[in-house]
N, C-alpha and C positions, 0 to 999 in steps of 0.2 A: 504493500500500500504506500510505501514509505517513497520506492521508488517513483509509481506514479505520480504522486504528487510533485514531486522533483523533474519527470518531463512535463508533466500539464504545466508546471512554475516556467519552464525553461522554452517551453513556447507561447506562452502569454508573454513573457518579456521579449521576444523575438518577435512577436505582431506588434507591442508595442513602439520598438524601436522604429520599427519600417512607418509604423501608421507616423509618427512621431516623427520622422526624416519627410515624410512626403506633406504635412504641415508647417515645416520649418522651411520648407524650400519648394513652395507651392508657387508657381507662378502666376502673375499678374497680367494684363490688358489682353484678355482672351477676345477671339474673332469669334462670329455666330456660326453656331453649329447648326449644319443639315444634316438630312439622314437620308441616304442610298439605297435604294433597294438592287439587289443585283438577278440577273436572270435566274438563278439556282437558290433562290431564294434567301440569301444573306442578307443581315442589312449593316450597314458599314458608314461611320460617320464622315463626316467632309466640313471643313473649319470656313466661310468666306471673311476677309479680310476687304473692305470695301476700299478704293481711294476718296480722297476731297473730292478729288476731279478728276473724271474720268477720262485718258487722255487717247485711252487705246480700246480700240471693237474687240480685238481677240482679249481674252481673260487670259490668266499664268494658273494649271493644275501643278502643284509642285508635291512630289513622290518621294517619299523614304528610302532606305537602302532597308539591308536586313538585319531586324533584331531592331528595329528604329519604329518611330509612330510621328503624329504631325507636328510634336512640339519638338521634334529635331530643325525644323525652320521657323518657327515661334518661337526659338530662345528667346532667354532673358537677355544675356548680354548687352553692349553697347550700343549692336543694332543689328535684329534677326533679318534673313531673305526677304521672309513674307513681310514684314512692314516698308525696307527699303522698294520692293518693285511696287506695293501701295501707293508709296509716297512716289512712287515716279508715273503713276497715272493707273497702272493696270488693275482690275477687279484681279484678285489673288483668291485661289481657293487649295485649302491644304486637307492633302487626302490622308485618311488611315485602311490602307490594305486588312485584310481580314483579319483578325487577330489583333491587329493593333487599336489601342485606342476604346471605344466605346462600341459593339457591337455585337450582334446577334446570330443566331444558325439556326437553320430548318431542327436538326437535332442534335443540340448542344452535348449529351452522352457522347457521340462519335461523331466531331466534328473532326475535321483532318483538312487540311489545306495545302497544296503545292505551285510552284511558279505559274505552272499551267494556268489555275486561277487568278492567280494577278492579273495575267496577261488578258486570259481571254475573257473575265466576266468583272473583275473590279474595274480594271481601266475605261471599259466600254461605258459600265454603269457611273462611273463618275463624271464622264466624259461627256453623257448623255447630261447627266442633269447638270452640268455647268452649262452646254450649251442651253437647257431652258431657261436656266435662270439669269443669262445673259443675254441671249437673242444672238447668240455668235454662232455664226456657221463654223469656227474653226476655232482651237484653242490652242496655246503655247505650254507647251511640257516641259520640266525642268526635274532631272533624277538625280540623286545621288546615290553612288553604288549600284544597288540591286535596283533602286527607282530608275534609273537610266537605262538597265537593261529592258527594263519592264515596255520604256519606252519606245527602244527601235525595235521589240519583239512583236509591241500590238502595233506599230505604225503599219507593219504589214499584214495583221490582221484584222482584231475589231475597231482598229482605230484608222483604218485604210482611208484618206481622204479627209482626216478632219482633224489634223496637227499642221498647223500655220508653222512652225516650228516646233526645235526639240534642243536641246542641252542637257548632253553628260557632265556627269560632274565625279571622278575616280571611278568610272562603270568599268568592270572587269568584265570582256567579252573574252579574253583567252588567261588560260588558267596555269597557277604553277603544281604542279604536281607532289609537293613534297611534303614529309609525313607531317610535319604539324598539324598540314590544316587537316589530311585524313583523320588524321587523330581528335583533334577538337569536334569535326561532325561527327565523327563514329561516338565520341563522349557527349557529345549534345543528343543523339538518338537515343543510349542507353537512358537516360535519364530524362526522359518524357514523358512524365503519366498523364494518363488522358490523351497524349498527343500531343503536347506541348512540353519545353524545356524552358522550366519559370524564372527567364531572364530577369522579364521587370522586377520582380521581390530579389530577387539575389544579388540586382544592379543596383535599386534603392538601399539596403540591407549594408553598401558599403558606400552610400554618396557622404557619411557624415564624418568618415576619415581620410575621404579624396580630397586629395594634394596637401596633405600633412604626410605623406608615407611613397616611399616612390614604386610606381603601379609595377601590376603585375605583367610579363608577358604580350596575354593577349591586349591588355588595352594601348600597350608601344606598336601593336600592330595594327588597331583600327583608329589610331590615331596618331598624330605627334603631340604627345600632352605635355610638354614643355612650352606648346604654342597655346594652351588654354591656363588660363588663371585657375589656382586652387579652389576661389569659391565658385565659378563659374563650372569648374567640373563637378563640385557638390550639388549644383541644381541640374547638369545634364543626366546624371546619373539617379537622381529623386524623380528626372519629368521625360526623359525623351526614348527610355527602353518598351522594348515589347516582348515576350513570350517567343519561341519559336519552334514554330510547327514542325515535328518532324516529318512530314513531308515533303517540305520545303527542303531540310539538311538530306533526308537522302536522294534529293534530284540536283543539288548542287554537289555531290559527293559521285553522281553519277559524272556530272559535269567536268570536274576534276579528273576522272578514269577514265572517262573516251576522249576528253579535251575537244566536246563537242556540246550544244546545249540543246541535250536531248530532251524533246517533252513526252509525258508519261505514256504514251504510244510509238514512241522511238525515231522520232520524226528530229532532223536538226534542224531549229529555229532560226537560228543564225543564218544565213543562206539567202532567203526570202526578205529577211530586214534589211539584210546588207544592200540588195539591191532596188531597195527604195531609195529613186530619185528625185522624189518631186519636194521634202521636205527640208527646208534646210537645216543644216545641225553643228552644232556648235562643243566641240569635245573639249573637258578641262581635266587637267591632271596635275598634280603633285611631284616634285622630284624627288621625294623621298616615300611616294606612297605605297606601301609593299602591298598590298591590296590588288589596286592596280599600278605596278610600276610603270616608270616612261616608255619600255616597252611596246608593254600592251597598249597602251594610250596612244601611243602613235601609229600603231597595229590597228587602231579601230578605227584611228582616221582615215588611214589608208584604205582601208578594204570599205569604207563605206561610198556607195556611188552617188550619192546627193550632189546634185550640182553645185550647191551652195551649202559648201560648209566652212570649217573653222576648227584650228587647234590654237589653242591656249593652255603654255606650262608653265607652270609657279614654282618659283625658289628662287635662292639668290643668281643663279647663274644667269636669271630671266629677267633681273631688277626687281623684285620682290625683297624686301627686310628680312625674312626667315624664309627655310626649305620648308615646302607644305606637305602633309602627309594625307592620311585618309579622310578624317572625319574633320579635322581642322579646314578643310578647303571650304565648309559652310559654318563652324561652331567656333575655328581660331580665333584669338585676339585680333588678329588685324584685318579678317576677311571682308568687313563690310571697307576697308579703302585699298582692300589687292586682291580681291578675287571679285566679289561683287559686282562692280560697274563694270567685267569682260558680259557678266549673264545680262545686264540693264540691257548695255548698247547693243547687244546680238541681237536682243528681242524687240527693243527701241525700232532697230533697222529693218524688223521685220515686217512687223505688226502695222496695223491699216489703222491712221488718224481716227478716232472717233467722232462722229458726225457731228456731235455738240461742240468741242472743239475746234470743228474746221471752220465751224459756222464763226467761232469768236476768235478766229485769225481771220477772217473774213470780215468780220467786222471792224476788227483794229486797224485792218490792212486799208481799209475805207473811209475808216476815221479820220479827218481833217488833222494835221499837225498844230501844234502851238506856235509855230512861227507863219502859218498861213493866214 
């Protein structure tokens, strides 16, 4: 009995701690939340971030990587993605893929999710209902990591014809083969009940000693944490994790083995995206990002046939202040004035004048001067 009480003790203070880190490091100025319904019945939430003024017709859908939710671009910090391309005119709407975030399943017992579904039923489903709630035939995409693959996989599918543009941002489309990472998924699958690998409690569970202790491993690999401030990795750690499906780890794990990105019918994805030309795209990458190294970044610019694209590489050899790595190319200390305005102006250039807008450069442009 004696024992019992000693683990019931030993996990009431463990729910405590985490309830406790995610109210100390709760974030502020939230965007209005929508809710998705997707063809297979999920519903999945979507954050819109409105501008003063709206400057541009296409909206920005901006997409997580893996193991990430929609307040990876809603940081706190100095100043997140979603508020800067706000502030530069565009409706911003920030998605949470299934699992992440706030959301539901036909039957929640044996819910299981893989890339597949990103690809083929969240992005459509988000996609659709940004276009209603904008009236834009066409939307601007913005992923990082796994959200950028997410993006040139549906552009050739459910999303065929309705990306104004696209931006990677450290998307790994060719993979390195070596044992860590097989390791780390093969460790992420055993330890899944339900179907999930309960990152957010185990990532929350350590935001309250992040950057007093110098990290572990994996987190020098999904980021450069000497380019994020101590307390600012306290709050990504309390707000920007998610759960992760194992089926999601073993179709990247398959990915890793064939060096191919097979979908759960053995079909290569890859292939069909690559030769979508009508979108333009805009690749960013890190000099230090071991994720996707320079490499592969310049690998994916290459093999993609958009007529109108673009590579941008960050670190100092590029005139950047610091080498950028994974997760720092959107959460770093300095990303909103060395990485940020490559994503504005790619989209700035792309994106169609909003008609209110043009009307009141129109008007200016008509207006009488003060010297007349």
């Amino acid at each position: 009995m004696t024992g019992l009480f000693v683990v019931f003790g030993a996990v009431a203070l463990a729910a405590l701690w985490v309830v406790g880190a995610r109210v100390r490091y709760h974030l502020g100025d939230r965007p209005r939340l929508l809710r998705v319904p997707t063809a297979d019945g999920w519903t999945l939430s979507l954050w819109h971030r409105a501008p003063a003024t709206r400057r541009f017709e296409e909206p920005v859908v901006l997409c997580h990587g893996l193991g990430n939710n929609h307040a990876f671009f809603e940081f706190r910090g100095r100043s997140h993605l979603a508020r800067v391309l706000a502030e530069a005119g565009f409706e911003v709407f920030t998605m949470d893929c299934r699992g992440a975030g706030r959301w539901s399943a036909p039957d929640l017992a044996f819910a299981e999710a893989t890339i597949d579904d990103y690809v083929d039923f969240d992005a459509p489903a988000v996609v659709e209902v940004v276009r209603r709630q904008t009236g834009s035939a066409r939307v601007l995409w913005v992923g990082h990591s796994l959200g950028g693959v997410i993006g040139v996989l549906a552009s050739a599918r459910g999303l065929r014809g309705r990306l104004g543009a696209l931006v990677t941002l450290g998307s790994p489309f060719f993979f390195d083969s070596g044992p860590f990472f097989r390791r780390a998924l093969a460790f992420g699958q055993s330890l899944a009940p339900a179907g999930r690998f309960p990152a957010r409690v185990l990532a929350t569970a350590f935001a309250p000693v992040a950057g007093w202790f110098a990290p572990p491993r994996l987190a020098r690999i999904t980021a450069r944490v000497d380019n994020i401030d101590g307390l600012e990795q306290r709050f990504l750690l309390a707000n920007v994790f998610a759960d992760l499906w194992r089926g999601v780890l073993a179709q990247l794990e398959r990915w890793i083995e064939s060096g191919l990105l097979l979908s759960g019918a053995g079909v290569d994805l890859r292939a069909p995206a690559f030769a979508v030309d009508e979108v333009p795209t805009l690749v960013v990458g890190g000099t230090v990002d071991r994720l996707a190294p320079l490499e592969v970044t310049r690998a994916l610019f290459d093999a993609l046939s958009a007529r109108d694209k673009a590579l941008v590489l960050l670190g100092r050899e590029f005139g950047q202040s610091v080498d950028y790595g994974h997760g720092d190319l959107v959460v770093g200390r300095d990303a909103d004035r060395e990485v940020y305005p490559h994503v504005v102006a790619f989209l700035a250039g792309r994106a169609t004048p909003s008609r209110a807008e043009g009307a009141a450069d129109g008007r200016r442009a008509g207006a009488p001067s003060a010297a007349s």
